[in-house]
C-alpha positions as CSV (number, residue, x, y, z in Angstrom):
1,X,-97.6,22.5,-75.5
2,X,-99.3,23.8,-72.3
3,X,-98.4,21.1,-69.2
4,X,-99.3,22.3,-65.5
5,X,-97.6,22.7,-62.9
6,X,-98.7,19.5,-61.4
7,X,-98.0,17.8,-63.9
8,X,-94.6,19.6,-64.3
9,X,-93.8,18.7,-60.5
10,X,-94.5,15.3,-60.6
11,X,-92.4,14.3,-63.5
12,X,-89.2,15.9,-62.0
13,X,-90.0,14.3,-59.1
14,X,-90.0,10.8,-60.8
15,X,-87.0,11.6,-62.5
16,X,-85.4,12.6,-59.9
17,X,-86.7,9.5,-58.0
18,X,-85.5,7.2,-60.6
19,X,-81.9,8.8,-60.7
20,X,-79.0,6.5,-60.1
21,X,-76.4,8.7,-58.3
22,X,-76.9,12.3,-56.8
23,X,-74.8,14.0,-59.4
24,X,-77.8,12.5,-62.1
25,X,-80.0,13.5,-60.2
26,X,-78.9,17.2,-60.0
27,X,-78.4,17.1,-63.2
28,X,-81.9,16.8,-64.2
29,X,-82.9,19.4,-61.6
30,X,-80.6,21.8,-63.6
31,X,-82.1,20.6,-66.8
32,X,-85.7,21.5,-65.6
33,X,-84.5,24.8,-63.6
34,X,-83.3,25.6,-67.7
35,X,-86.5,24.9,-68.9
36,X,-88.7,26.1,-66.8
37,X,-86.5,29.9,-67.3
38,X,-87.0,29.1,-70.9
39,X,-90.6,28.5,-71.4
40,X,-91.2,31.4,-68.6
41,X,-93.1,29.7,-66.3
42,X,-91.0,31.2,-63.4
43,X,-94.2,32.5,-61.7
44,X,-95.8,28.7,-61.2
45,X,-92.3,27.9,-59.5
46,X,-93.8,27.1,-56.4
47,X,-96.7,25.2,-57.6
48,X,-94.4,22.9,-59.2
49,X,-92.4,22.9,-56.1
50,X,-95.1,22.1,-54.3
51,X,-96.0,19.4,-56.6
52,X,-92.8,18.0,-56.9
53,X,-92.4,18.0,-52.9
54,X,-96.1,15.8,-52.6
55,X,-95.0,13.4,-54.9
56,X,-91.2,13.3,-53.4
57,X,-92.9,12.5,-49.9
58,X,-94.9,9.5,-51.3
59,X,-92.5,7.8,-52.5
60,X,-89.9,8.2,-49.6
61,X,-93.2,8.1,-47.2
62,X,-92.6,11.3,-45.3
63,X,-95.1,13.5,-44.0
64,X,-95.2,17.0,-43.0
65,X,-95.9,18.5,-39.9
66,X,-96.4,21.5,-38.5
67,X,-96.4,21.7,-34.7
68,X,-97.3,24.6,-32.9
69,X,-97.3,24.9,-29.2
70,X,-96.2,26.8,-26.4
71,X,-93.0,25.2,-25.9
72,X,-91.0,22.5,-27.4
73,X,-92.1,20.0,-24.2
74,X,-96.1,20.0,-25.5
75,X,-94.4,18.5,-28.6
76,X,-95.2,14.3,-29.1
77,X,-93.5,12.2,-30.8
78,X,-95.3,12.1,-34.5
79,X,-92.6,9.8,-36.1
80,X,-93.7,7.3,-33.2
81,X,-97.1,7.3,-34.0
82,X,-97.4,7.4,-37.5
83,X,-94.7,5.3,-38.3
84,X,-93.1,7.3,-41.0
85,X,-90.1,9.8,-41.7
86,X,-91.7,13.3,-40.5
87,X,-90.0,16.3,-42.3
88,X,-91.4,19.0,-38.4
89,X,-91.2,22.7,-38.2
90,X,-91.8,23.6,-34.6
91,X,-93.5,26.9,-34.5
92,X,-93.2,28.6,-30.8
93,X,-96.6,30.2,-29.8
94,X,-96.4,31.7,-26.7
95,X,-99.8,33.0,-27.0
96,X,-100.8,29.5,-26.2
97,X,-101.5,28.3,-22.6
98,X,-100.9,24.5,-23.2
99,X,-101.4,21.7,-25.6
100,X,-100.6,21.8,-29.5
101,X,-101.9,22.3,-32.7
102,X,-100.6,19.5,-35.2
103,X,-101.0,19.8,-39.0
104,X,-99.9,16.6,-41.0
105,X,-100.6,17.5,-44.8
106,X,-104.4,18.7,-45.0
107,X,-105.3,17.4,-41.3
108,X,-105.0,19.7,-38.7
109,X,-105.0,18.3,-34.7
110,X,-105.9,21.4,-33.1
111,X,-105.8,19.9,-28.7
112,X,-105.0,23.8,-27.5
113,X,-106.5,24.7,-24.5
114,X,-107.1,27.8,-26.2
115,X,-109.5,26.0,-28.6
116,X,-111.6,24.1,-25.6
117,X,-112.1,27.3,-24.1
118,X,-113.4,28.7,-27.7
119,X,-115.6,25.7,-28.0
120,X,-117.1,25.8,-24.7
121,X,-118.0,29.4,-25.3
122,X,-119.8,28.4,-28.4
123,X,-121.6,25.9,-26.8
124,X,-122.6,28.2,-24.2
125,X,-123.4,31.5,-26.3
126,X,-126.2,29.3,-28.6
């Protein structure tokens, strides 16, 4: 039987959702690791780690963020205005003359200065 990754990611993460203690819980993450050596589907590791994450985070509502700005001052406070848990890597860019660019999940908040200019020029050039 053929499952996908996806599919493989979202049932340890119900599993491991619906786990009474930690130990149970780590127990099933053993179990899968076991199968997933088994069947060989090493190599879609991180699909199913990816999967498992995405499903993990809706249930606990948590969202990931990406922040990357000049320094750690430009950074707001995204726990504040979304309401939820946020799981931030800060990534220092000091390419960057001031403001951020944000990525929660798939949408990216791009408010760089760096990116103002770049759209300015592209209003200008056409």
């Amino acid at each position: 039987m053929k499952s996908s990754s996806k599919k493989i990611g979202v049932l340890l993460a119900k599993k491991t959702l619906h786990a009474k203690t930690k130990e149970e819980a780590s127990e099933i993450v053993k179990s899968f690791a076991k199968v997933i050596v088994s069947k060989r589907l090493a190599s879609k590791s991180p699909a199913i780690l990816r999967s498992f994450k995405k499903e993990w985070n809706e249930d606990k509502k948590i969202i990931d963020v990406t922040i990357k700005a000049s320094s750690i001052h430009d950074v707001p406070k995204i726990e504040h205005v979304f309401g939820k848990k946020a799981e931030v890597i800060f990534i220092e860019d000091k390419t960057l003359i001031g403001g951020s660019e944000i990525k929660i999940d798939d949408l990216v908040i791009d408010t760089t200065i760096k990116s103002k200019l770049q759209k300015m020029r592209s209003k200008l050039v056409n």
